[in-house]
Structures are given as structure tokens and as C-alpha cells.
C-alpha positions in Angstrom: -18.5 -9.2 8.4 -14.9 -8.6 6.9 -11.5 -8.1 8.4 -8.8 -5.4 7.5 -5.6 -4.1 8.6 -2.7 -1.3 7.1 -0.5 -3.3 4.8 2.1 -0.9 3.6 3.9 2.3 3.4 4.2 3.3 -0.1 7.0 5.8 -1.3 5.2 7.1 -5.2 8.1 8.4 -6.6 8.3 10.5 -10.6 9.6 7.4 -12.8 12.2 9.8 -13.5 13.0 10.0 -9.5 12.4 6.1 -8.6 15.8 4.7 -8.4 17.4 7.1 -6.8 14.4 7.4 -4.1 14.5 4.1 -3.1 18.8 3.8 -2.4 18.2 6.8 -0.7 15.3 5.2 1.3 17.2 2.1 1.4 20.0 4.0 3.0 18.0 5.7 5.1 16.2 3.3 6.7 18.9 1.0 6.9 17.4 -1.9 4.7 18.0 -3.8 1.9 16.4 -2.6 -1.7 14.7 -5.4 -3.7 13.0 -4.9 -6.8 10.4 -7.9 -8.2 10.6 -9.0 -11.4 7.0 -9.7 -11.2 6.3 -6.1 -10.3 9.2 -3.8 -11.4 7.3 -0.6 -10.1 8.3 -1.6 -6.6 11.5 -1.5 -4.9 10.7 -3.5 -1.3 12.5 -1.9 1.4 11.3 -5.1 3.9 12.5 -4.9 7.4 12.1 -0.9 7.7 8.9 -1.4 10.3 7.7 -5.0 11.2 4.5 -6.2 10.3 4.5 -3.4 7.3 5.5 -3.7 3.9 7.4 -0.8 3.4 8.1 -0.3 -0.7 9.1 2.8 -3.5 6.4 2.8 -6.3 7.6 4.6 -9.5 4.7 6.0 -11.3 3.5 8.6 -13.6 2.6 11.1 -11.5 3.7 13.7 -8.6 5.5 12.5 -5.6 3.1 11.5 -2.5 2.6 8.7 0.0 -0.1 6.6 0.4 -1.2 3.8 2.4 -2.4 0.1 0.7 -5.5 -1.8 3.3 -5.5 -5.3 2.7 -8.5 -7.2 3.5 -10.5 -10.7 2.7 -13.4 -8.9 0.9 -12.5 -5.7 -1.0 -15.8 -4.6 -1.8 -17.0 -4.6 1.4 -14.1 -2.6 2.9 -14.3 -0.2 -0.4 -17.6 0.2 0.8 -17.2 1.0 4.5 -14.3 3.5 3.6 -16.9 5.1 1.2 -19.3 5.4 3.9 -16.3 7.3 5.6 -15.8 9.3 3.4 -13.3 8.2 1.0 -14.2 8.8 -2.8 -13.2 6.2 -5.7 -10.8 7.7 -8.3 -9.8 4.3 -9.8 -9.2 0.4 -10.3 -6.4 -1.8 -11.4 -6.5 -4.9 -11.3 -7.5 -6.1 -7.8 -6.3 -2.5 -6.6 -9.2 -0.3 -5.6 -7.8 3.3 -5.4 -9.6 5.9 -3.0 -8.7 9.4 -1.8 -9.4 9.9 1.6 -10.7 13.4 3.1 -7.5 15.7 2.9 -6.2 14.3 -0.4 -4.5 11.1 0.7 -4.9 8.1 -1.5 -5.6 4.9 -0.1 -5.4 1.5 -1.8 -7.6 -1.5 -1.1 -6.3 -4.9 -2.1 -6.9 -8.6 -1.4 -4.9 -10.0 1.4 -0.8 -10.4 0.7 0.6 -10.6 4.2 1.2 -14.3 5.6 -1.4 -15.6 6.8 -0.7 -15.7 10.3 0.0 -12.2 10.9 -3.2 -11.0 9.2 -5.5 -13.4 11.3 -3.8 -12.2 14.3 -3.4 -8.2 13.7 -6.4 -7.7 11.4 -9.9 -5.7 12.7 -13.2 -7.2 12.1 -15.8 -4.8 10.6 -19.8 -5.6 10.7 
């Protein structure tokens, strides 16, 4: 038994394009930009939906969305999506990557929210 919920919105955005994506989502969503140190790929845009990170990724490749699941056992909620249907395409760090039927890319990653709001929003999966 595991538990899983949607953790964020992700804005992938050309390197080239990043900056300038996220002021515009920023602006457009009427929230603040922050960018980590920690994790310079990602600008937050926090406060654009509650109980969602909402961020711009820059990263090598062509401009999409996709959608990060965190969960308290990654390989066993890799392995339900599989069963669903998803494929792997890759792994970084504790980032599992999967492309869900019709294209979309999904990420699987430990838990990040607080606590609180995962116990109390997450599904439980046998």
C-alpha cells in the first residue's frame, strides 16, 4: 500500500525561452517569480493554484507541460503508472520520468509538499 497525489504544474520552457516565460507567467497569473539557488532550473510561481506547486523548468528541449506525482514509495507508484500504461523514458536523481499514453510526461518523485497537506489530500493505492 502507497499514497500519491498531483504535486505540480510544470511550465518546460527552451533555456533560451526560460526567463522570459516565467515573468510572463508570473505576470500572468498574478504571482511572485522565485528562483532557488539550490535548483536554478526552476522559477516557483507559488500561490498560482493552492495545494499545487506551480513552477517554469528551463531545459534542453522543446516547450511542453508536464505534471510531477509525489508519493512515499516511488517504485511502487512507478510501477502502478506502468501498469497503466505509462512507459519509462528516464531517471534523475530521485526523479522517475514517464510518458503517459498521448505523449504527456509525467514525473514521479518522493514527497516535497508539507506534511500535512499530503497526509490529508493524498490517495492510497493497494
Amino acid at each position: 500500500m502507497h499514497r500519491s497525489r498531483m504535486y505540480a504544474l510544470i511550465v518546460d520552457a527552451p533555456d533560451r525561452d526560460a526567463p522570459q516565460a516565467a515573468r510572463f507567467w508570473s505576470q500572468a497569473l498574478g504571482v511572485p517569480a522565485r528562483v532557488d539557488p539550490a535548483e536554478p532550473q526552476f522559477t516557483s510561481l507559488a500561490g498560482a493554484v493552492d495545494g499545487l506547486a506551480v513552477a517554469v523548468q528551463s531545459v534542453d528541449d522543446a516547450p511542453r507541460v508536464h505534471i510531477d506525482i509525489e508519493t512515499d514509495d516511488v517504485d511502487a507508484e512507478v510501477d502502478r503508472l506502468v501498469r497503466l500504461g505509462a512507459t519509462e523514458v528516464s531517471q534523475w536523481l530521485q526523479c522517475h520520468v514517464l510518458k503517459a499514453p498521448g505523449g504527456h510526461l509525467v514525473c514521479v518523485i518522493p514527497v516535497h509538499s508539507d506534511p500535512e497537506l499530503f497526509a490529508a489530500t493524498a490517495r492510497t493505492w493497494e
